[in-house]
N, C-alpha and C positions, 0 to 999 in steps of 0.2 A: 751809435748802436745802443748805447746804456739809456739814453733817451728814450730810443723808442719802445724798447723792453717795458720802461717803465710807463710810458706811456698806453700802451698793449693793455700789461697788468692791472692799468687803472679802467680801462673801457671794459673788460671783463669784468670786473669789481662790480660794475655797475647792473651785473645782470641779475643781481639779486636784492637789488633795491626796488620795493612797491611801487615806487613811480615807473621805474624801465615797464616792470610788467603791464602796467596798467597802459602804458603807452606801446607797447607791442603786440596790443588787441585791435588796434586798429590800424590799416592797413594804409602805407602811405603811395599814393598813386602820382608815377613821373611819367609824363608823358613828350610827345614833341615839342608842345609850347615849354617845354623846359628847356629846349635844348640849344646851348651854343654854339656851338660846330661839331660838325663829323668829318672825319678825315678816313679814306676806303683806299685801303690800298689790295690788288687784284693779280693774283697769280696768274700763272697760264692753266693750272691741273684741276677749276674748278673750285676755289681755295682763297678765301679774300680776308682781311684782318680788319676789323673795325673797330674806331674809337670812335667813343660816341660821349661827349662831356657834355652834361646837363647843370643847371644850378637849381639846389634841393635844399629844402628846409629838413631838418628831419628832429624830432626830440631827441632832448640828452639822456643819454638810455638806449636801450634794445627797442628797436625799430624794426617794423616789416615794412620792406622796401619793395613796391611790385616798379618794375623797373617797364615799361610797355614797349610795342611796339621797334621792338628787338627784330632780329632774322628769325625766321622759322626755321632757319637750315643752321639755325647757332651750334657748335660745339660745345654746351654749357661745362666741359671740363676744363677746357681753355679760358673761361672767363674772368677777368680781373677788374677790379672794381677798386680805385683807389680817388685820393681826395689832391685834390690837385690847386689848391687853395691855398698851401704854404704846409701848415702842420697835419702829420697825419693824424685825424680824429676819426678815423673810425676801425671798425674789424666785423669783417664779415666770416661769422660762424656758420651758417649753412644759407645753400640757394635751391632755389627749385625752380626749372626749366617747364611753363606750362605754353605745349605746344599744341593742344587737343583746343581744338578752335571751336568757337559757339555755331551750331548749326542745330537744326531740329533734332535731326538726326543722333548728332550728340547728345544735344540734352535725354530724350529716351532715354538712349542708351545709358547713362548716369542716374534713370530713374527706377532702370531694371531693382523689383525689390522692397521697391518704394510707391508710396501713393500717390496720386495724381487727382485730379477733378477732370471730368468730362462735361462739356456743356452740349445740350440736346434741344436745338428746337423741335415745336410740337410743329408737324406740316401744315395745318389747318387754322391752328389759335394764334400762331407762331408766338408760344409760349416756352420762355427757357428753362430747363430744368439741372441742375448740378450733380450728378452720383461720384461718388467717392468710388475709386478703381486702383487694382495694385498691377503696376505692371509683372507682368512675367516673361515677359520675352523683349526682344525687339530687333532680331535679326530679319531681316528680309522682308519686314512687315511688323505689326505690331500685337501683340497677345494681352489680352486682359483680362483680372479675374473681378465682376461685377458682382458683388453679392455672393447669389450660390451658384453664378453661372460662369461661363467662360466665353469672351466676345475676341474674335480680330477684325480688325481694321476699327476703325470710327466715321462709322458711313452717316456724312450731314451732322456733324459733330464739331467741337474744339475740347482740345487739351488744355488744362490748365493747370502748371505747375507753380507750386509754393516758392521757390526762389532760383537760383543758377550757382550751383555748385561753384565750391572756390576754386576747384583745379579748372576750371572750362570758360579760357576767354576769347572777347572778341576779337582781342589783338596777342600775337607770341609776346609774353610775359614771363622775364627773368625777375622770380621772386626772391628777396635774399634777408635772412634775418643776419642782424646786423648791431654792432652797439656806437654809437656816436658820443664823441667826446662836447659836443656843439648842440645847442639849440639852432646858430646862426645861419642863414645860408649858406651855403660852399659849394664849389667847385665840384663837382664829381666826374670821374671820366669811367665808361664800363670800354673795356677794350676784350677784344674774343675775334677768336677764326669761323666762318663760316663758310660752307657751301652753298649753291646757286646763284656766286657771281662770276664769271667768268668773260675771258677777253681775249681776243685774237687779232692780227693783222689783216689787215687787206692792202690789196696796192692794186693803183691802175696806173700802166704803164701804156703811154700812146707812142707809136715810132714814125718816125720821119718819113717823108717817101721815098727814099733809097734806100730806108732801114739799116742805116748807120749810126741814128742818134734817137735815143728817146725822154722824155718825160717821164719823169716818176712821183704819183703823189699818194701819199700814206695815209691809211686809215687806220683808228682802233675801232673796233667793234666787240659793243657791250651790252653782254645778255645778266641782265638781273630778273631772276625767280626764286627767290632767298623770301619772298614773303612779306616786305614791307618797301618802301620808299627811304632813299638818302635824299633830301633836301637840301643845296648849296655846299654838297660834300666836296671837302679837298680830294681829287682824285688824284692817285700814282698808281703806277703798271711795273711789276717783275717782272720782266723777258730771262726765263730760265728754265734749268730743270730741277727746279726744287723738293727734294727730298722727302716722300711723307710716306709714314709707316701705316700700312695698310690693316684696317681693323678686320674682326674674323666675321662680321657679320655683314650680311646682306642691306645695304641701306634703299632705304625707297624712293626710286624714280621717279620724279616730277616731267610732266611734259606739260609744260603752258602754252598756251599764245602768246607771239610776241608783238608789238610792233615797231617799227621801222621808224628810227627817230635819226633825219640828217640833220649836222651839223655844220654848213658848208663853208660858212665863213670862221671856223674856230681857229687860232691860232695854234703853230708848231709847237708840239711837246719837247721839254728840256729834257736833257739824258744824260746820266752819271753812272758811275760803276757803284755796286753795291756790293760786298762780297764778291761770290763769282759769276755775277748777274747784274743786269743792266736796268738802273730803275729812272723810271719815263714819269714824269709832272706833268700834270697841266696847269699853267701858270691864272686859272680861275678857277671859282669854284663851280659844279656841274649838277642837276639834279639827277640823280638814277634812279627813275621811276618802276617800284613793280611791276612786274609781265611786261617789259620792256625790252627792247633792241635798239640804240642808238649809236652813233658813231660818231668820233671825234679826229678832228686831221691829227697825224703824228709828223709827217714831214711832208716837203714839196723839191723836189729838186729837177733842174730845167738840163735838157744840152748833155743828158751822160751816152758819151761813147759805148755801142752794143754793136755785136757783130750776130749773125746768123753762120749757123753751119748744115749744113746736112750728114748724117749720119746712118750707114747701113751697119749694122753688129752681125756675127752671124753666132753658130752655136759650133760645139766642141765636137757633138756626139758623130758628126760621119768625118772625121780624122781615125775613127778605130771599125767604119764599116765600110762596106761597097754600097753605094748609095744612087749614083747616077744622076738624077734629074733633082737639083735641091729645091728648086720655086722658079717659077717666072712671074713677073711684074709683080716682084716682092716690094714692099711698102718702103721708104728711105722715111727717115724719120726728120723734122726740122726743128732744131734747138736755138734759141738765142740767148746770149749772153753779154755780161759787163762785170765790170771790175765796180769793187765798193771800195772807191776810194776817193780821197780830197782830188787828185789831181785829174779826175775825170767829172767832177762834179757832185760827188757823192760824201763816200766815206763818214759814216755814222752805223752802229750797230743795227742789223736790222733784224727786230722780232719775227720768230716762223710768221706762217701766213701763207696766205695766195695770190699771187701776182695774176692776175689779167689781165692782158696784151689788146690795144686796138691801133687800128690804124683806116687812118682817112681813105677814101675810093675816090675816083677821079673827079666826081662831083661835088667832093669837098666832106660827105658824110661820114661817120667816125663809125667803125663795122669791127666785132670781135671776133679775133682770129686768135687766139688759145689762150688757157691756164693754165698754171702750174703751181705746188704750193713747193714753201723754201723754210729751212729748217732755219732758227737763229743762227744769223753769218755776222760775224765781224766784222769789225774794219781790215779791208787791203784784203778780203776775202773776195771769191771770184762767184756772184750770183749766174745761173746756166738753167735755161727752161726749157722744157720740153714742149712743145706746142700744137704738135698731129705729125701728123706726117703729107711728104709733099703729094700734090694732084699730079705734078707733069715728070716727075722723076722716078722712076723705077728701074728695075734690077731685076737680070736672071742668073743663076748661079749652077753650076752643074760639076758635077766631079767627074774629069774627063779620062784618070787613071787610077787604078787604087791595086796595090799587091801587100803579102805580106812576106818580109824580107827572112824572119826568124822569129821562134819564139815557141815553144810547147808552154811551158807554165804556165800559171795565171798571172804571173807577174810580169812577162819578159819578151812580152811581144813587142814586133819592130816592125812600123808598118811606112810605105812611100805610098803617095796620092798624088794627084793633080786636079787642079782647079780654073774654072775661065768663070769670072763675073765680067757681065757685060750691063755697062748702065746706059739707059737711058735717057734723053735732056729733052725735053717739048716745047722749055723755055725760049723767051727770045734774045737769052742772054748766056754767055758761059757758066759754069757751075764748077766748083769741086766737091766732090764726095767722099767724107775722110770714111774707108773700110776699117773696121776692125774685127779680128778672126780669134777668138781665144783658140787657146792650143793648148791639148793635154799635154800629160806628162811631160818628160825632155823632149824638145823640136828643135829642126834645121831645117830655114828656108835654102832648099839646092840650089833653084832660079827662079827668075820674075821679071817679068818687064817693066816695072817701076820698082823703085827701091824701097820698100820696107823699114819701119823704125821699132823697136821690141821697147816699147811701152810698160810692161810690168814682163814675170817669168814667165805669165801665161796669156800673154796678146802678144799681138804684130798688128802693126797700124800703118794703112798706104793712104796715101790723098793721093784721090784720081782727079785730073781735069777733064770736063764733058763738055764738048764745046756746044752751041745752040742749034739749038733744032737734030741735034746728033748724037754718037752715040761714043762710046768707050769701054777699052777691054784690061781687066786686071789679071792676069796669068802670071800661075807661080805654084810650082813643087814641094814639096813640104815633107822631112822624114818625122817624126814623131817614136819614141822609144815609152814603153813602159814598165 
């Protein structure tokens, strides 16, 4: 620690020697042929952490360090900038984030104020002629004051400006002054969080033709609009909900074009715990090209045990009214499911995402039969999807008694009903359809002709069997107290 203090004290010393000055007029330029590796590691919330190490000559002395082709969506608060070459030589005293990019547009506008040259061919001689012009505006058009007149637009004209402002480049440029202990090359690494990388799961899940058993094989999918290119980046992914405090201002919306970069032969991503989140490797390096979307495989796994269910829910509200007719040929819902686990073929953490379901038709063709997306599940956690609802299975539902037992208050009604759900099967196979009924307040099922299981304080859940081509009745009395 006493080392580096004095170290510190001596690179500052130096900011007041003639030489530093005279070497901090000019402006030292790093670009990508600088650079040795980048390592991008990618939230889930939009949120990426970049190390980006270059090797930089810089004078010994106070250096202006324009650091280029940085993220446009950099965090410049976040940015660190250290030497990573063994001793620390250097200390950076201030930086400056120049994200206003060279376009016409911009230069105007940075000329507001300022003089400019207009060039004018003559239409007949085609002779050129130069006037000197101040701009005065440049919103929405351009405003000029000619002499003793005042011109907009430059109709069959060119602009010509004296040089391009220092704040206004053609790449995002993290500029930083700086005092170096070294004339020698060294190591530099700028590390900083950025927005416009972001990453999500995909998964295509194909099932057997008994739909017993499926294939699962995993995607990441990577949208970079961050403003520059990673080249042979070491790519990692955080599967979490990482914690970030939200600023008070409005930031501005990017929407690019992407496109679609498959990677079909990449090898499985490595996975380790991080904290209280799961961080994913790919054991190469990757390029993440600006206005990009590409995908890299995260897993493949063959043969995992899934079962399918059908599922009718109903609703609470006609347990407290006289209702009568509740639906006919009400929708049954079809879920499939599996366990994430080693002993079904699985068991590895798996990043949210969207699972997409297909499965072969008797011709052999692979056809999408639903999606569902899945939050980060664990290992030994029970993945469940929802995927439409079925075509041949349907439900009618009717309230076939309803009175109220007692009650004036608002609190203290006691009410008995009766119920007949009748399902439907068009299949040509049996079915069972697990019912669930939530149930306000305090309930007592009185009777039923299938037996009942109380699921939470407020369901009761029957599994009916519907045998093919046929049909089946759930009946059952219900008192409910409030």
């Amino acid at each position: 620690m006493v080392n580096r203090c004095i170290i510190g004290i001596t690179l500052l010393a130096l900011l007041f020697s003639a030489d530093s000055v005279t070497a901090a007029n000019k402006e030292k330029i790093s670009t990508l042929a600088d650079q040795k590796e980048v390592a991008v590691t990618i939230y889930n919330e939009n949120l990426a952490l970049i190390k980006d190490k270059r090797t930089i000559s810089l004078a010994e002395g106070e250096n202006s360090l324009a650091f280029r082709e940085v993220s446009g969506r950099m965090r410049p608060e976040t940015a660190l900038l250290q030497s990573v070459s063994g001793a620390q030589n250097i200390v950076v005293i201030e930086q400056n984030f120049d994200f206003d990019l060279l376009t016409p547009q911009k230069l105007l506008e940075k000329y507001v104020g300022r003089n400019i040259g207009i060039v004018k061919t003559h239409p007949t001689t085609g002779e050129e002629t130069v006037e000197d012009a101040a701009v005065l505006s440049a919103n929405n058009g351009i405003v000029l004051r000619v002499g003793d007149r005042i011109e907009t637009g430059v109709s069959g004209g060119r602009l010509i400006f004296p040089d391009v402002p220092d704040n206004l480049r053609d790449k995002p440029t993290l500029v930083m002054q700086l005092v170096s202990g070294t004339s020698a090359p060294q190591d530099l690494e700028l590390s900083y969080l950025t927005g416009g990388l972001s990453w999500q799961a995909d998964y295509v899940a194909e099932l057997n033709s008994d739909e017993t058993r499926l294939n699962l094989l995993g995607w990441v999918t990577l949208t970079n609009t961050s403003g520059t290119s990673y080249n042979n980046a070491r790519l990692q992914l955080v599967a979490g909900d990482v914690h970030q405090v939200k600023p008070v201002f409005d930031k501005r919306m990017r929407r690019d074009m992407v496109e679609m970069v498959y990677e079909a032969k990449a090898p499985r991503m490595s996975e380790e715990a991080l904290f209280e989140y799961h961080l994913y490797t790919l054991d190469r390096p990757t390029n993440i090209l600006e206005n990009q979307t590409k995908q890299v495989a995260l897993l493949q796994a063959k043969n995992i045990t899934s079962s399918k269910e059908y599922l009718l829910r109903g609703q609470d509200y006609y347990y407290r009214n006289r209702s009568g007719d509740l639906g006919s040929k009400i929708k049954v819902a079809v879920y499939l499911s599996f366990e994430n686990k080693k002993s079904v073929n699985l068991g590895i953490p798996l990043p949210k995402g969207i699972v997409r379901v297909y499965k072969q038709d008797s011709s052999g063709s692979v056809q999408f039969v639903g999606e569902d997306s899945i939050d980060h599940t664990p290992e030994n956690e029970t993945v469940r999807l929802k995927l439409g609802n079925a075509f041949d299975i349907t439900a009618d539902r009717k309230q076939t008694d309803f009175k109220k037992l007692s009650g004036f208050g608002r609190y203290n009604y006691v009410y008995e009903s009766s119920y007949r759900i009748e399902l439907k099967n068009g299949k040509d196979e049996d079915v069972v359809v697990r019912v669930v009924e939530p149930m306000p307040g305090e309930w007592d099922i009185l009777s039923e002709n299938l037996s009942h299981k109380k699921i939470s304080s407020s369901e009761a859940e029957w599994q009916v069997p519907v045998p093919a081509k046929g049909s089946a009745e759930l009946v059952y009395r219900v008192k409910v107290r409030f």
